[in-house]
N, C-alpha and C positions, 0 to 999 in steps of 0.2 A: 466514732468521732469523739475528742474530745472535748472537754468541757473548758470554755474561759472564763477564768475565775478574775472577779474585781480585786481591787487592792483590798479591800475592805472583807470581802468572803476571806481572802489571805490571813486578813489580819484576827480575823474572827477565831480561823484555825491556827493560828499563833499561838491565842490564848488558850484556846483547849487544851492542844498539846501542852502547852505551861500547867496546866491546870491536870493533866493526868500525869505530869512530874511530878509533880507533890505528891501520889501516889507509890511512888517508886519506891519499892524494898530495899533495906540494905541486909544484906547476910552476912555475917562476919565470918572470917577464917579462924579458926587456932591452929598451932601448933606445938610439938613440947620441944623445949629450951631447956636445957640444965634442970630438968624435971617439973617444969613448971610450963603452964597454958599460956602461950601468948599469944593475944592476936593478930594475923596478917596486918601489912599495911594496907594491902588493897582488897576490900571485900565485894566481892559479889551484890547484882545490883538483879531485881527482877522489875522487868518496867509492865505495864498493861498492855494488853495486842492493841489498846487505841493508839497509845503513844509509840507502839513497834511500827502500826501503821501510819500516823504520822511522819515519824523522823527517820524510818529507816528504809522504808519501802520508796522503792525508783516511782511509781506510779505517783507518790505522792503531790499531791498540786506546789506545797513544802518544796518539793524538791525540780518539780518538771513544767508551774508554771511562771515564764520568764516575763515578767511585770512589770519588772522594776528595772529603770535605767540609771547606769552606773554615771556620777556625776563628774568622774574621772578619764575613764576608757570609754564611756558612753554606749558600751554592752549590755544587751537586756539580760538580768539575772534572775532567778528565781529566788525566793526570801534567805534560803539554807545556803545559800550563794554570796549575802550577804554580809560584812561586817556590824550585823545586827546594833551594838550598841553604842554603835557611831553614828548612826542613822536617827535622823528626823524623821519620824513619819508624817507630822503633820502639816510641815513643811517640801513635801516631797524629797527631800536630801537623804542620798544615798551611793555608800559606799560599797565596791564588793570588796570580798577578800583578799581575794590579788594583789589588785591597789591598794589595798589598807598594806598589804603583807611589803610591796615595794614602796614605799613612803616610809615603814620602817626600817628596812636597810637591814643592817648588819644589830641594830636594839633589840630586834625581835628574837 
């Protein structure tokens, strides 16, 4: 059985995960150019297994507990689900991504 997690346990792991971001390695690429070491544009990133298990794993509460109703299409989302920084939390205001993505139209 699982576990129902409040807005506030959500929000708690929010910040964790935020907080094992700041952890995250970057590994830069090179390559040789005209004899010369350049580096990639995109380097390699190593994150913590907290933050793999946060943001990346299906089980994650992040991703699988739906809490939060969209103030738009009025669908329960879960937080990853979100247009996170559109969103009130203190105010219970919240957008998903969908509707944020169709509101922007053809700008996005």
């Amino acid at each position: 059985m699982t576990k129902n997690y409040t807005k506030a346990e959500i929000l708690a792991l929010v910040a964790e995960m935020k907080a094992e971001e700041k952890k995250t390695q970057r590994v830069p690429h090179f390559y040789k150019r005209n004899g010369k070491m350049v580096e990639r544009f995109c380097p390699d990133y190593i994150y913590t297994e907290r933050y793999k298990e946060l943001f990346y794993s299906d089980e994650s509460p992040l991703r699988s507990a739906k809490i939060f109703k969209c103030e738009d299409c009025g669908e329960m989302v879960a937080y990853l689900d979100l247009e996170a920084w559109t969103c009130d939390f203190e105010k219970d205001s919240y957008v998903c991504s969908m509707c944020y993505e169709d509101s922007m139209g053809e700008d996005l």
